[in-house]
N, C-alpha and C positions, 0 to 999 in steps of 0.2 A: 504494500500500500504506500502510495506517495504520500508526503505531509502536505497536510492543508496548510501549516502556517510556517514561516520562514520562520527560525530559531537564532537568534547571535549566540547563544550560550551554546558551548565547547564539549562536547561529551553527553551522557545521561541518554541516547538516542532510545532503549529499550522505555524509559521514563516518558520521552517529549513524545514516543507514538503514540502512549497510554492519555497522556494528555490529549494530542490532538485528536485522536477517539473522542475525547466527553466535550472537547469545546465545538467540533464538529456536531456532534448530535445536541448538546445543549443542555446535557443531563451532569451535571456539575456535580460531587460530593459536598458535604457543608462543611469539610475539613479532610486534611491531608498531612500529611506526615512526609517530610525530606530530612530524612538519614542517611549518616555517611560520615565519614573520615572530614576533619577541619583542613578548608581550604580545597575540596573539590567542585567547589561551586555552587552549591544547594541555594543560597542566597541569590546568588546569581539567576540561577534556576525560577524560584520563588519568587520574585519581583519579575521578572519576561511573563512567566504564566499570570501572572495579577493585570499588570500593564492588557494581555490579551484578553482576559475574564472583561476588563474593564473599560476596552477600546476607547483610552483616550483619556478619563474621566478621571483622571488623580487625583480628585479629592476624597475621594470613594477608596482611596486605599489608608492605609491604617499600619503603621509600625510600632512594634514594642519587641525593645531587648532587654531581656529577662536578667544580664549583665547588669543594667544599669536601671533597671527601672524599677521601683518597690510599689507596695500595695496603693498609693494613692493615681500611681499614673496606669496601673491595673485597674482600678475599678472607676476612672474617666474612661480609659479604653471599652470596659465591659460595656458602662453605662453608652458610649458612641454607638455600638454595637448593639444595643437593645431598638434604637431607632431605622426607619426606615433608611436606603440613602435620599442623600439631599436633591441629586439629579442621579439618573437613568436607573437601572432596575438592581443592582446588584452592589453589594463593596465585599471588598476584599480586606483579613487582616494578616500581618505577618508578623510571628510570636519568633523574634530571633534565639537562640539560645535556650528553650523549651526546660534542658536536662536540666538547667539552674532553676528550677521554680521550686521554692519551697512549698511544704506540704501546706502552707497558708494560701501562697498564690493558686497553688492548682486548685484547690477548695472552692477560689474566686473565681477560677475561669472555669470550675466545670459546668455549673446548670450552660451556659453558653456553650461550650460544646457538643451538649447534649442538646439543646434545643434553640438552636440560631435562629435567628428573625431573621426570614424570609428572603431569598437574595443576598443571602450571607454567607462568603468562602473563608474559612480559617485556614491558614498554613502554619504548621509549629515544623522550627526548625532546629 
């Protein structure tokens, strides 16, 4: 199968057909998971797939690194994430650094994982 969408990001090709499967059909997961060794590009990865989830619409995406970020910029994050978005149909968020969430944070982010508002793609990286 050919790719529907041109890729910049450098490897991952068994990953980016899987993707271009669901952005082709439209059928999107509400969360995804990019595992792997530091510095293969998963981030890389993660933001290209957001960027196309959201053709254009960057306000609609959503960063938080688990490095740097503690419980108040997690639960503005959660609470962004409880609303619809502001234009087109979809946002996207990306949880950098995921393995760092203390057992307080994940506690914060789970009912959202379990049950995103609508038009909602989580990425933990």
């Amino acid at each position: 199968m050919a790719e529907i969408h041109q890729w910049q990001t450098i490897g991952h090709e068994a990953g980016k057909r899987i993707l271009d499967k669901q952005l082709l059909s439209g059928r999107l997961a509400h969360a995804y998971i990019f595992l792997g060794l530091e510095g293969i590009g998963k981030r890389t990865l993660a933001e290209e797939f957001a960027a196309k989830i959201l053709g254009g619409v960057g306000s609609n995406l959503v960063r938080l690194d688990f490095r740097a970020a503690g419980m108040a910029e997690l639960r503005q994050t959660v609470n962004r994430l409880a609303l619809r978005p502001s234009t087109g149909e979809r946002q996207v968020a990306i949880f950098d650094a995921a393995e760092e969430m203390s057992p307080a944070t994940s506690n914060a982010l789970l009912k959202t994982l379990e049950e995103p508002t609508t038009g909602t793609v989580l990425i933990l990286i």
